[in-house]
N, C-alpha and C positions, 0 to 999 in steps of 0.2 A: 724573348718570352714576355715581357712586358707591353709590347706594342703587341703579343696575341690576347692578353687579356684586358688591354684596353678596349681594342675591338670587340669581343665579346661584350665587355661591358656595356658596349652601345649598341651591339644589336639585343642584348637582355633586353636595354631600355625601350629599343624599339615593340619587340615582341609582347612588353609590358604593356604599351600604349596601345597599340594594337588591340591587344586583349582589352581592353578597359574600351576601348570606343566600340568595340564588336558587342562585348557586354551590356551597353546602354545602348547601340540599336536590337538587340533580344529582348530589353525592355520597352522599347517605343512599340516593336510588333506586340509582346504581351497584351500593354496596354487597349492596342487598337484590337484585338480579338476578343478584350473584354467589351471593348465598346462595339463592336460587332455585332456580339453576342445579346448587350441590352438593347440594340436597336428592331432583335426579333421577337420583343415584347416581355423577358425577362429581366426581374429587378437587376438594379445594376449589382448589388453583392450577391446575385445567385453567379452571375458573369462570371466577377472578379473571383466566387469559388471554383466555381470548375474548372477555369482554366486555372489556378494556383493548383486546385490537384492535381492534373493533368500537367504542368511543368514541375513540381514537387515529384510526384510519381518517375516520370523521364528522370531528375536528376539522382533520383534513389537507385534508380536501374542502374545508370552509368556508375555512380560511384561504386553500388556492390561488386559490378563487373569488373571495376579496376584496381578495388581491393582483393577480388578473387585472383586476379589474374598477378598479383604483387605476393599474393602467399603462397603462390604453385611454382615462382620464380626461386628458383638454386641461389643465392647470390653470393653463396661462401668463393673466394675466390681461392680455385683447385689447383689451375695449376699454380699461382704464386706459390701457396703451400707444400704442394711435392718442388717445385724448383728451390723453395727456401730447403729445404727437408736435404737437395741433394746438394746443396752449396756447403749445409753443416758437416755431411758425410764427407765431402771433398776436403774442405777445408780444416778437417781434424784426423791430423797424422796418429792419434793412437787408434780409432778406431781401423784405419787402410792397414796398419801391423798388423790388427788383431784377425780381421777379414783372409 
């Protein structure tokens, strides 16, 4: 069990990395579509606005969507609860007399 969560350990770490360098090439493209953008004669902070709206706006979407999709999820866990529910019935001899 310990050599599976060491591994996991290192692939979190990886996945983590991962994540962080993918992140700052999403910022190297932002940046260059700001600079795009001022190249086709608008100031540079009309640029750096719209696309901050336009990736702002995208990340609002995602998140609402995956909060929506986190509150429509069941997560009580069913059957543990009927299986705990029939271990206590099993497991207590006054109520199998009474039954």
């Amino acid at each position: 069990m310990s050599r599976k969560l060491s591994k996991f350990g290192k692939d979190a770490g990886m996945v983590a990395a991962g994540g962080a360098v993918a992140y700052a090439g999403l910022l190297a493209i932002v940046a260059a579509i700001v600079l795009l953008l001022a190249r086709t004669g608008l100031p540079l902070w009309a640029s750096a606005l719209i696309v901050g709206l336009v990736v702002a706006g995208t990340g609002y979407f995602l998140v609402k969507k995956g909060l929506d999709a986190i509150k429509a999820e069941d997560l009580t866990p069913r059957e543990t609860i009927d299986s705990l529910k029939e271990d206590t019935y099993v497991a207590n001899p006054v109520r199998r007399r009474a039954a």
